[in-house]
C-alpha positions as CSV (number, residue, x, y, z in Angstrom):
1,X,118.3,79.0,112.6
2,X,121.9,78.7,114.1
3,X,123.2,81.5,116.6
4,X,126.9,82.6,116.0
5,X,129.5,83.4,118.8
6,X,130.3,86.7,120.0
7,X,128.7,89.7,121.9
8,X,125.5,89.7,119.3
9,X,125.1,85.5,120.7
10,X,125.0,86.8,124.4
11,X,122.5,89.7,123.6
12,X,120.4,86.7,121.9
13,X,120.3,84.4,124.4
14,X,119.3,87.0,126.9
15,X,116.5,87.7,124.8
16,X,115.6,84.5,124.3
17,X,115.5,83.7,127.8
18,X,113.1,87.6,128.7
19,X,110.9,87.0,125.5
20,X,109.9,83.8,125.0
21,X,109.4,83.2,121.1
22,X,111.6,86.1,120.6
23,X,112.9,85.5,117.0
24,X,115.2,88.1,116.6
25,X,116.0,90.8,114.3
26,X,116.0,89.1,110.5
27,X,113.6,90.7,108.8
28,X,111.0,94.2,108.8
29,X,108.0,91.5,109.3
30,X,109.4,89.6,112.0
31,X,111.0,93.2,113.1
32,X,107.8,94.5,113.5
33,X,106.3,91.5,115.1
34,X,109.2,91.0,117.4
35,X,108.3,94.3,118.7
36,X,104.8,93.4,119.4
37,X,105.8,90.5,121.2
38,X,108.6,92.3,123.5
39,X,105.6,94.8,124.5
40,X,103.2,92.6,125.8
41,X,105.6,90.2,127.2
42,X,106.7,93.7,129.5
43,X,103.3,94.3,129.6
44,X,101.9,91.0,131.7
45,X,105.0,91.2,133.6
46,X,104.1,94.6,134.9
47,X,100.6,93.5,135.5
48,X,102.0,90.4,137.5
49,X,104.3,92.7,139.5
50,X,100.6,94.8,140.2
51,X,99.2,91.7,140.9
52,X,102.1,91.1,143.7
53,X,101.6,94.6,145.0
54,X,97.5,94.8,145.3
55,X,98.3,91.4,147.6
56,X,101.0,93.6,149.8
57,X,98.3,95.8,150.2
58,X,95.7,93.6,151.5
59,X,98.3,92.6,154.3
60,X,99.5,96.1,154.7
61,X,95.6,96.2,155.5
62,X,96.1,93.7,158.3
63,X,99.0,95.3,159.8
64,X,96.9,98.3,160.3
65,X,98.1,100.6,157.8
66,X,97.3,104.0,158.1
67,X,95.5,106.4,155.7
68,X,98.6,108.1,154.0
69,X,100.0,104.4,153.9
70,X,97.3,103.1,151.5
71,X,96.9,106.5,149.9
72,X,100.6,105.4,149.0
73,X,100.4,102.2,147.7
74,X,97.2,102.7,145.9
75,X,99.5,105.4,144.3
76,X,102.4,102.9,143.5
77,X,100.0,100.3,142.1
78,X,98.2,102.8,139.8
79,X,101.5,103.8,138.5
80,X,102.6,100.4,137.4
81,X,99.1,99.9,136.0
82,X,100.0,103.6,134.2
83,X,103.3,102.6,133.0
84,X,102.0,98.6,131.4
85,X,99.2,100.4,129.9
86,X,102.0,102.8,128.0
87,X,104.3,99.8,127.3
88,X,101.0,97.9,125.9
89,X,99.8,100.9,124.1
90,X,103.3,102.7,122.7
91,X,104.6,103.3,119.1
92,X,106.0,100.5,118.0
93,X,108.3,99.3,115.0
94,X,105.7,98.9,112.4
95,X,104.3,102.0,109.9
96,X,101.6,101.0,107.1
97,X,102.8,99.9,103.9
98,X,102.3,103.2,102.0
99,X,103.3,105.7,104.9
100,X,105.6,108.4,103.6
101,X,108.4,107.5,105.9
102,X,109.7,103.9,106.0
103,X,111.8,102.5,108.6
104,X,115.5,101.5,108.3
105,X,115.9,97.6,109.5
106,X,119.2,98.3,111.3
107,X,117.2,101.3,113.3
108,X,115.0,98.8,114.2
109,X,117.8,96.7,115.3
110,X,118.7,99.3,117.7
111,X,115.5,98.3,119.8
112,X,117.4,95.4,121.0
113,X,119.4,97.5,123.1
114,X,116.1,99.0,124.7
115,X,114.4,95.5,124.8
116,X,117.3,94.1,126.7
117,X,117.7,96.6,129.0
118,X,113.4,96.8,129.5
119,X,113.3,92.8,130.0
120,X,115.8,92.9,132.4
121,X,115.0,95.5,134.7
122,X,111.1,94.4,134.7
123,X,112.2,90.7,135.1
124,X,114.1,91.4,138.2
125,X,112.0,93.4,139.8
126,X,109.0,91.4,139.4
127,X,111.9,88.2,141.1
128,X,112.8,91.0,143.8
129,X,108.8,91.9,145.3
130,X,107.9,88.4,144.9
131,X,110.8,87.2,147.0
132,X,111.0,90.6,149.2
133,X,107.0,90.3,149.7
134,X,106.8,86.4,151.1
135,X,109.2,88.0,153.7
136,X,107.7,90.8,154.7
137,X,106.1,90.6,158.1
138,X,105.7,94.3,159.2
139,X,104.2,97.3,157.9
140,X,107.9,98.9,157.6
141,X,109.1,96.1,155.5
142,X,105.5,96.8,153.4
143,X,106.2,100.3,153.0
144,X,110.1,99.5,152.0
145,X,109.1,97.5,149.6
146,X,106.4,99.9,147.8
147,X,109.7,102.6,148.5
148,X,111.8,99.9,146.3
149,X,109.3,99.3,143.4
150,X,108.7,103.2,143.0
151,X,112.3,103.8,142.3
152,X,112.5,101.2,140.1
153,X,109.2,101.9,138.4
154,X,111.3,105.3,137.5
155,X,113.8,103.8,136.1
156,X,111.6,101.7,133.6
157,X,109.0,104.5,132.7
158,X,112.5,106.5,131.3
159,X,113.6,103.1,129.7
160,X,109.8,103.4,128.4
161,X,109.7,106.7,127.5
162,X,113.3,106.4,125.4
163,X,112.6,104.0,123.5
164,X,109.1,105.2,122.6
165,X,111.6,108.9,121.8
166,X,113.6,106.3,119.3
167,X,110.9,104.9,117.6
168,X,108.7,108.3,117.0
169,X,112.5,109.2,115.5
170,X,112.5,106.2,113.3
């Protein structure tokens, strides 16, 4: 398959480089596949990024965290379990074959948009903790960090939550 030039050829390759085996938008088969794919590639990047964080909080352990400090992080890390279980678990491009409403292909191209925007906002936050976290060497810099991911973690959950609002509109 050869990529043409032009905006579409950026928002390709940018794919390409989030979702590996990401084979674009051609068909309602590979459509609905595609969308499967994107989905649990966010998926075990969230769980990584938990992964990262249930780590922090063993050293924030060490550092003598208090109480309302763990009771924080255990918070954080539940809610990036919550939000990869609703990425792993949302609506997603494909209705059964005799469902009353069929979806349009170029709705389903829209998803790109949301994809793109999904891959790269999990992608670099999972590169931010993992280079924040080998650097941080006091409970401060800990609790910064679990500040940072649950801002961010609210920025994905709405990029979740509108593109699970497209698809239930498809």
């Amino acid at each position: 398959m050869s990529v043409g030039t032009g905006p579409d050829t950026r928002v390709y390759e940018k794919l390409l480089a989030i979702f590996p085996g990401y084979r674009g938008y051609k068909e309602k088969e590979v459509l609905r596949e595609t969308d499967r794919v994107v989905r649990e590639r966010i998926y075990i990047l969230l769980k990584e990024l938990e992964e990262h964080l249930k780590r922090l909080y063993s050293r924030a352990a060490l550092l003598q965290a208090t109480a309302s400090d763990a009771t924080f992080m255990e918070s954080v890390i539940y809610r990036v379990d919550s939000v990869a279980e609703k990425v792993r678990h949302a609506p997603h491009g494909y209705r059964p074959l005799f469902n009353v409403v069929k979806i349009d292909e170029e709705k389903l191209r829209k998803l790109q948009d949301y994809d793109l925007s999904l891959g790269e906002r999990v992608t670099r936050l999972l590169s931010e903790v993992k280079e924040r976290s080998g650097k941080a060497s006091s409970l401060d810099e800990v609790r910064g960090l679990f500040n940072y991911v649950l801002g961010e973690l609210d920025e994905v959950e709405a990029l979740v939550n509108s593109r699970e609002n497209y698809i239930l509109l498809l």
